[in-house]
C-alpha positions, 0 to 999 in steps of 0.5 A: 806445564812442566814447572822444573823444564828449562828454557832461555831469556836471552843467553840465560837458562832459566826454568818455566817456574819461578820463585818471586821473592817479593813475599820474602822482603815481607810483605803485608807480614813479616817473615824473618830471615830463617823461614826466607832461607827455608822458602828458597832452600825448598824452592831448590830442593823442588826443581826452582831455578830462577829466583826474582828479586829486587831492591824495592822488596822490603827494602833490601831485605829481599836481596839479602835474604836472597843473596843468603840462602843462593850464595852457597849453591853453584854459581851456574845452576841458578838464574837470578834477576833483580832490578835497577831504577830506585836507590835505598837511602836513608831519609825521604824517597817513598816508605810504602806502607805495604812492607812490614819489615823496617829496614832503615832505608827507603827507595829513591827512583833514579832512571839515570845512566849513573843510578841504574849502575850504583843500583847494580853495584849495590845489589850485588853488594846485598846478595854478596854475589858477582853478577845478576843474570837478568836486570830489569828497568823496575817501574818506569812509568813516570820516568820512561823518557829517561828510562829510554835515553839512559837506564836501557843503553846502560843495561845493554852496556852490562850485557855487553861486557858480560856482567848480566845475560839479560836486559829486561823491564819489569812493570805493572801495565803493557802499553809502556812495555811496548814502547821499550819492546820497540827499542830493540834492547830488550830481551824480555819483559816482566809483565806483572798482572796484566795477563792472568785470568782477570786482567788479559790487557798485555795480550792486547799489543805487548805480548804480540809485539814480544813474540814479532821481536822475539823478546822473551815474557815473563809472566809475573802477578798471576794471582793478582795480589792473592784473589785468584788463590783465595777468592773472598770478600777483602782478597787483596788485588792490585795490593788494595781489597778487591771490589765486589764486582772482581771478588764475583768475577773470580768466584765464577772462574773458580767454578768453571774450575772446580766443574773440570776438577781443576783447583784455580791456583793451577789454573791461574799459574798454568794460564799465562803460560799457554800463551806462546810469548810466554818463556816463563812464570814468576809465584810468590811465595814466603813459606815453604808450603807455599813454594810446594803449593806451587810447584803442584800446581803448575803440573796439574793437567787442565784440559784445553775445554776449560780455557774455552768453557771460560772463553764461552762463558765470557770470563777470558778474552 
């Protein structure tokens, strides 16, 4: 995988590796405003050129770190996504305990037409840029309803007026992207989790629905919260400590790994990719070691017999 090649979601141009910028809104650790600069700086230095962010990351804090260290660079040599469905106020809405970072608002879901273009508005308000290139519906699931009726008419307005170049929906499970892959307003998915190499579940029907409507698949979560980059007993997965049984499932995809010479961080990146429904792949990163950790990764070459040796091996569909 060429992590600096680029390719299109919808009319946006946008590499084959991205950086996720979760990590930088802080979270499960604080990170601070100079060393989120310095991810992104070393991020672009490398050859990055998409940046994924979103309200719901830290609580703004992501947006405006992002927003910081992508302001000075050329408007049209980077692609930025973030996210509408949940508004930052102050005072109730659900704090999560997994951001580190007080921000002094939490977020709100609001999946209606009015919400998903305040959501917008405000973004563009904390990156202090003009326009995202890609909006996704961000976790619609108890909401999709109104996601459909509302939110999703709305981002294809924006399109239309050519105030974004992309109409995405970003989730943590496939059978919900479906439904909204049939709407036929879509341009690409964010699948977070659900097709790495312990979790092929949006291989089932989501990416094969994506690939028959031509709607572009970013692949998002690759290392399932941290244990298919560290596999250990207490490794997060899903943002919650592994269970024994997973934590011995990676451990044996590691040691296929290791048999053909390939570290498993390359392999867990480098997997969804080979999938022809997949235009691109989002890391995580919240140090600049971690965004070069990356990037070498992604252009490790894996031969074709390790993906059958875990295939034969039942470790893959």
């Amino acid at each position: 995988m060429n992590p600096t090649e680029t390719t299109t979601i919808g009319n946006v141009r946008v590499t084959r590796l991205g950086l996720g910028m979760a990590p930088l809104g802080g979270l499960f650790e604080a990170v601070g405003d100079d060393q989120a600069r310095r991810t992104v700086d070393r991020a672009w230095e490398l050859g990055l050129r998409l940046f994924d962010t979103a309200p719901l990351y830290g609580n703004g804090l992501a947006e405006r770190r992002a927003g910081a260290a992508l302001q000075g660079r050329p408007r049209g040599e980077f692609a930025l996504s973030t996210k509408v469905g949940r508004l930052l106020r102050s005072g109730g809405g659900d704090a999560q305990d997994i951001w580190a970072e007080p921000s002094g608002v939490t977020p709100v879901f609001d999946f209606t037409r009015d919400g998903v273009l305040t959501s917008y508005r405000e973004s563009l308000i904390r990156l202090g840029l003009d326009r995202a290139d890609i909006l996704h519906l961000h976790d619609p699931d108890d909401h999709l309803e109104q996601a459909i009726d509302e939110a999703l008419p709305a981002l294809a307005e924006l399109r239309s007026q050519a105030r974004i170049g992309a109409v995405s929906a970003g989730m943590n499970q496939a059978e919900a992207l479906v439904r909204l892959v049939r709407t036929g307003l879509l341009d690409a998915v964010l699948l977070a989790g659900r097709y790495t190499l312990l979790d092929q579940s949006g291989g089932d029907e989501l990416l094969p629905a994506c690939a028959e409507k031509g709607v572009a698949v970013v692949a998002a979560g690759v290392f399932n919260s941290g244990l298919l980059a560290d596999p250990h007993p207490g490794a997060r997965y899903d943002y919650a400590p592994a269970g024994a049984a997973l934590v011995d499932r990676a451990f044996a995809i590691q040691e296929v790994c290791h048999r053909h010479g390939v570290p498993l961080r390359a392999a867990a990146i480098q997997f969804p990719a080979e999938h022809p429904a997949v235009t691109c792949v989002l890391v995580g990163a919240r140090t600049p070691a971690e965004v070069e950790d990356a990037v070498r990764m992604a252009a490790v070459p894996i031969p074709a017999v390790l993906w059958s040796d875990l295939r034969d091996r039942g470790l893959i569909a």
